[in-house]
N, C-alpha and C positions, 0 to 999 in steps of 0.2 A: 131413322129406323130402316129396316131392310124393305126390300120390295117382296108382294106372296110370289110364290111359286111361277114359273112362266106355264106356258102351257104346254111346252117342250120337254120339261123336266119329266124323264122317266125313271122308272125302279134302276140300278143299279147294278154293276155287276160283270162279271168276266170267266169265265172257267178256267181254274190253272191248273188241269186235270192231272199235267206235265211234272206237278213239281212235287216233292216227297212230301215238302212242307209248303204250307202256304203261310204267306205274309201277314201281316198284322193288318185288320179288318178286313180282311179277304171280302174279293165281292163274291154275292151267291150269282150261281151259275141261271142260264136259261134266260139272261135278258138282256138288252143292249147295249148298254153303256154304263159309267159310272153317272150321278149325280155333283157330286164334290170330286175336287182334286187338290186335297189338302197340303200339299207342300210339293215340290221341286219333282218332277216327274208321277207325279199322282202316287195312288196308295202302293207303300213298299218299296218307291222309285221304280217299279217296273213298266214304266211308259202303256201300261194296257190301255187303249180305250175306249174296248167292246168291239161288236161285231156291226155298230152302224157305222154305215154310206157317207163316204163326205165327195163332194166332188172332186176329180181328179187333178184338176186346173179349173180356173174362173178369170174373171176380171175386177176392174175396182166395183164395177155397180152391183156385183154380187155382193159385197161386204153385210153381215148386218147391222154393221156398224163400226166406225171408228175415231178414235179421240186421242189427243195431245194430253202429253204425261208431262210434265214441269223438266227440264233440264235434257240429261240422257244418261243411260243407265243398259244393263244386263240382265235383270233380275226377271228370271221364269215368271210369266203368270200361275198364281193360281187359286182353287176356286173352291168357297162355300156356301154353301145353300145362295142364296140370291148374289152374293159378291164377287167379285174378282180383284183380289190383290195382287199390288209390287210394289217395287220399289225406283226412285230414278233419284240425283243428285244435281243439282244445280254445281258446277265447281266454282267457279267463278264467284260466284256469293257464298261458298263455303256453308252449303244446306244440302239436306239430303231429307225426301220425302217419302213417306210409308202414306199410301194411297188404297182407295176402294171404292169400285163403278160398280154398276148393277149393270148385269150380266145378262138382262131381255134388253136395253137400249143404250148401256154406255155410259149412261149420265152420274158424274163425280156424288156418292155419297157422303165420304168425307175425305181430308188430307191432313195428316200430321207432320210437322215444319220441326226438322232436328238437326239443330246448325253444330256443325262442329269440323276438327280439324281435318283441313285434306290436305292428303300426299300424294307424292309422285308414286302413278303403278305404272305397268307393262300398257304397254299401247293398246295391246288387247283386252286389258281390264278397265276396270270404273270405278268409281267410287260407291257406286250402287250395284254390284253383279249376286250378291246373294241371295235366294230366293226366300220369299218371306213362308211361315207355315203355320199351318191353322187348325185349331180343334175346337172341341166345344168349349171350351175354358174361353179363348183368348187368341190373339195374332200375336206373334214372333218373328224378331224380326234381328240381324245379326249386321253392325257395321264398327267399322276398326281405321282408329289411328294408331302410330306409332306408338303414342302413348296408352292406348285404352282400346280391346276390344268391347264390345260393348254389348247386351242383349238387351232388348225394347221389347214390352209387352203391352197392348192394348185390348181392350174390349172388341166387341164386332159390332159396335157402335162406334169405336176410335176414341176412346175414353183411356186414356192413359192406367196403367193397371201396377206397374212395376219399371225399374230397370238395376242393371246392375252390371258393375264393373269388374271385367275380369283380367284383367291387368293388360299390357302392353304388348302388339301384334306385332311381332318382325319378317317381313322377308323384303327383298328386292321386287318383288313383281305387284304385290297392295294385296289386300283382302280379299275373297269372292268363295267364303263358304256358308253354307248351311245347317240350320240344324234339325234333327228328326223327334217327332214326339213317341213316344209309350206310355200308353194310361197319363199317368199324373206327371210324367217325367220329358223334362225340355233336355235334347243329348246332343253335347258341343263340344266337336273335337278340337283343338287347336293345337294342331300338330304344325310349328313352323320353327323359325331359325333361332326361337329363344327358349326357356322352359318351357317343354311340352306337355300337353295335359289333356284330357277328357275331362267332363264335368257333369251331372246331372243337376235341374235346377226344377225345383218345383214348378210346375207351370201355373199356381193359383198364385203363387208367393215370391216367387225368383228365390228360396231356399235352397242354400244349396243341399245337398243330398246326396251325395258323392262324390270321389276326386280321385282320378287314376291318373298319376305320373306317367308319361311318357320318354322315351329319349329322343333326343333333338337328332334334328337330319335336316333334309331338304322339306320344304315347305309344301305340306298336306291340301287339299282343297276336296278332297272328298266328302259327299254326305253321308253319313251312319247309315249301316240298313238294319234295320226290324223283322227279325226271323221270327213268328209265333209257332209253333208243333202243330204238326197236323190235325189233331184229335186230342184236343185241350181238353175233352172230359176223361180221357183214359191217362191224364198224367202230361208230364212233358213243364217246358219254361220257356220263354223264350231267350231269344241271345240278338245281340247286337252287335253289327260285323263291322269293323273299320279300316281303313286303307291305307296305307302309309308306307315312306322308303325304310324306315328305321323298323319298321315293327309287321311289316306284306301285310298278311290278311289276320285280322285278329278276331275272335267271338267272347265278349262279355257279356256277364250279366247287367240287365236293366234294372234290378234289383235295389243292387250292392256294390256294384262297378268290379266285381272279380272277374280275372282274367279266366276262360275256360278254356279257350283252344289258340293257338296261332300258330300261323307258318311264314316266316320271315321267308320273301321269294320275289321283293320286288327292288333289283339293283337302281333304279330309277325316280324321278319323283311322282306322286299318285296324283291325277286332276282329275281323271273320270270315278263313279263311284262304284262299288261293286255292286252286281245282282246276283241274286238264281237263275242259272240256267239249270235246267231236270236236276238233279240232285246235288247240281256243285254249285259251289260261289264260286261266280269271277270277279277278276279286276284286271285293271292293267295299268301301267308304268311308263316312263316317256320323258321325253326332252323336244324341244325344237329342233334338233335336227336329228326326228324319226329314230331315233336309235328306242324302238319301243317292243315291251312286250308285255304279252296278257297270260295270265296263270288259273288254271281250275282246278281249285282243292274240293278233295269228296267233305262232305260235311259228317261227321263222326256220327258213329252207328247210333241208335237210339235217339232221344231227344238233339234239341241242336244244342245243349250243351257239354255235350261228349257221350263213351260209352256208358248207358245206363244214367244219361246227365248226371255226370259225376260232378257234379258243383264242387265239392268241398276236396277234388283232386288234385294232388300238387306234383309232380311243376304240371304247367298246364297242357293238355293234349296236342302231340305235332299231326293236322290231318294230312293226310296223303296226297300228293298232286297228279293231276288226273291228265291233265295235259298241259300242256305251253305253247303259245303259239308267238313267233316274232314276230322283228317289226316287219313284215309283206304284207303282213294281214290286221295287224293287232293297232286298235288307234291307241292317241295319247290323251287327247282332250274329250273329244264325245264318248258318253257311257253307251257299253251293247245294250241289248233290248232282245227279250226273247219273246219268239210266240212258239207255245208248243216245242216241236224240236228244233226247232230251227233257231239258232242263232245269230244276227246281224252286228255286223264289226263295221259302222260306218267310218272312215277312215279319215282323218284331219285335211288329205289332199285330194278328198273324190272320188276315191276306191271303194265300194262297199262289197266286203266279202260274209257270204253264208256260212256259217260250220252247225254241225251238227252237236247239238248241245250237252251229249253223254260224252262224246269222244274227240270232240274238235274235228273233225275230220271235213275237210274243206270241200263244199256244195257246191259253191260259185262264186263265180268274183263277176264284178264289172265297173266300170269310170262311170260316175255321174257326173264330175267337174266340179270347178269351185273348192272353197277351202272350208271349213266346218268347224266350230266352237260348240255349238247347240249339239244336242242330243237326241237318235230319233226315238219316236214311237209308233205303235202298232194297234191301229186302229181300221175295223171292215175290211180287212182282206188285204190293204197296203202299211206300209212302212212311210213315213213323214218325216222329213228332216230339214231344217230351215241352211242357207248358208251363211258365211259374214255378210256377203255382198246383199244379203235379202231375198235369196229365190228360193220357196218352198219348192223341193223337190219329194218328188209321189213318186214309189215303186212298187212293184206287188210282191205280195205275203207270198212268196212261191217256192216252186221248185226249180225257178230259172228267174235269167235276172231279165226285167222288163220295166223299162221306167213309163210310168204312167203317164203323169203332168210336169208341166213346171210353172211356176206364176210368181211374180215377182211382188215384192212388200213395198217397196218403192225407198227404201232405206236401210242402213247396214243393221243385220242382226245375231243377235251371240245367244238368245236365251230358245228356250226348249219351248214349243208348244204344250197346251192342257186342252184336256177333253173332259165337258161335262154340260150334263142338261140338255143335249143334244147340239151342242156347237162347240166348235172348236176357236181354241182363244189364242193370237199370237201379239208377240210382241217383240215391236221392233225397237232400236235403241232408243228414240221421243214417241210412239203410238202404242196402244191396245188396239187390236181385231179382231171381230168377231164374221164366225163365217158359219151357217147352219147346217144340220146335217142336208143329203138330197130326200127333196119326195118323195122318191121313189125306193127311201132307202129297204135295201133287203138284210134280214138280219143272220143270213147263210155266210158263213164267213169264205173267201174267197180258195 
């Protein structure tokens, strides 16, 4: 059973005063932080994580805790009500483990043992890099051989619930996606070098429930994002935006899996995922050698599924692109993160540039070093982003660039930080750590 409540756990919540629409679960405004951070960059993917105080820099004895994960792995922590999930791989013994500590001391609540085939990935990948996602139902969990990708469902007791096989993963570099939940609905893109597809799957049942064809390209790693209307009681749907070279920025329905809008704009392959910036969706595009670019389509008048969410409108609506920005500015692997207007483009080589989130319009740049897989987020006034090498790097939420801390994890790391219950969880390729908010925290954002 889970552990109650710590004593740290506060109400929830973020203002995203900024955006036309807000996300799915939106936090209410006026309090500090979230509580849960159900899947791969918290609620929506938007890395928020309130307006509490973490330390700028620390050392090891500051930790409140940390513990050894079976193998090594990439997989984001992340968090509910008392747990913290991920996932790691043994390669070697050809297993791979979906895991849950408790989240006031660390201590393993359970581990589920799921042996099966590994293949050769990118040196930068793992056999374990996609992040596990969590609702009231049940944990989700997504890993792939050549032969079988695969979705695992369990309890949040770790009681096996479901699984199901969705045919065979192709590309050269291995597996490392994610998938996003809605109401009842588990949404999996598998956008890679063989049939391409989106899938909805019941999250009680592993039913499936929808199937939207794809066309094949370069191999997708993007997580869905979850667009809810701003003012669900006056009408509206939501939409589900996907990223991809074959298909740029798309919006279907959660429904029914219809296509409502897309704008084909990315010559490249998609690893970061899209967000909201003020009223557009981003993403961006990329290769290893930096030939990268990020595109923002306004999102169509009315609801977010076109004008007057025109559902049943055919062919589907092209939205308009609002800006572009190259590879100077634009990463390839780490996803942006907005706070308010401002928008942060942490850059794969150490570059972190500002743009102004309506217009692109470039704020600031500056070198932090190091190279970047992980993702940042925006939590009490700074921006947080881990490197490979394992140095959490702190800069401020600002109008200039100013790097705050730097503190090392003491091992290489590729997965994104979570904030919740007032501590912040990292995870390095074999550790979970926890680190608390400050004392002193002030909930005046910076």
């Amino acid at each position: 059973m889970l552990l109650p409540f710590c004593r740290r756990c506060l109400p929830w919540g973020i203002a995203l005063s900024a955006l036309v629409f807000t996300v799915s679960s939106a936090a209410e405004s006026g309090v500090t932080g979230p509580t849960d951070w159900p899947r791969w960059r918290g609620e929506a993917c938007a890395g928020a994580g309130g307006t509490q105080r973490f330390p700028h820099q620390w050392t090891d004895e500051d930790w409140a805790w940390t513990v050894a994960l079976p193998g090594h792995g990439h997989a984001s922590p992340v968090v509910w009500r008392q747990g913290i999930y991920t996932a790691s791989a043994d390669e070697s013994a050809a297993k791979r483990f979906v895991s849950c500590h408790a989240t006031n001391d660390g201590r393993l609540l359970w581990q589920r043992e799921i042996p099966g085939q590994i293949d050769p990935h990118h040196v930068q990948n793992s056999s374990a890099s996609g992040s596990v996602t969590v609702d009231e139902t049940g944990v989700y969990w997504l890993w792939s051989s050549r032969e079988q990708l695969r979705a695992e469902a369990f309890s949040h007791d770790g009681e096996p619930l479901w699984h199901v096989d969705l045919g065979p993963f192709e590309s050269e570099h291995g597996f490392g996606g994610s998938a996003s939940v809605w109401r009842d609905r588990l949404i999996i893109p598998i956008d890679h070098d063989g049939m391409s597809l989106v899938v909805a799957l019941d999250t009680k049942t592993g039913r499936e429930l929808w199937r939207l064809p794809r066309l094949t390209a370069r191999t997708a790693y993007s997580t869905p994002l979850v667009i809810e209307p701003s003012d669900p009681v006056q009408g509206g749907n939501a939409v589900v935006v996907l990223a991809s070279n074959a298909h740029g920025l798309t919006g279907v329905d959660p429904v029914t899996g219809l296509v409502l809008w897309e704008r084909k704009c990315f010559p490249m392959r998609t690893v970061s995922s899209p967000v909201m910036a003020g009223p557009n969706v981003v993403g961006t595009c990329g290769e290893g050698g930096g030939d990268n670019t990020l595109v923002a389509v306004k999102l169509p008048a009315g609801a977010p599924g076109g004008p007057a969410d025109g559902r049943a409108a055919r062919p589907p609506f092209e939205p308009e692109i609002v800006y572009q920005l190259d590879r100077s500015v634009a990463p390839y692997v780490p996803t942006p993160v907005c706070s308010g207007e401002r928008l942060y483009l942490w850059g794969d080589r150490g570059v972190v540039t500002c743009v102004n989130a309506t217009d692109g319009t470039v704020l600031w740049r500056g070198r932090v070093g190091g190279v970047f897989s992980a993702s940042p987020i925006v939590v009490g006034g700074t921006v947080i982003n881990v490197s490979a090498e394992g140095e959490v790097v702190v800069i401020a939420d600002g109008d200039a660039f100013e790097v705050l801390g730097r503190t090392p994890l003491g091992e290489p790391c590729r997965a994104t930080p979570a904030v919740a219950g007032g501590r912040m969880f990292f995870r390095s390729v074999g550790r979970l750590l926890a680190l608390d908010a400050s004392p002193t925290d002030s909930s005046t954002p910076r």
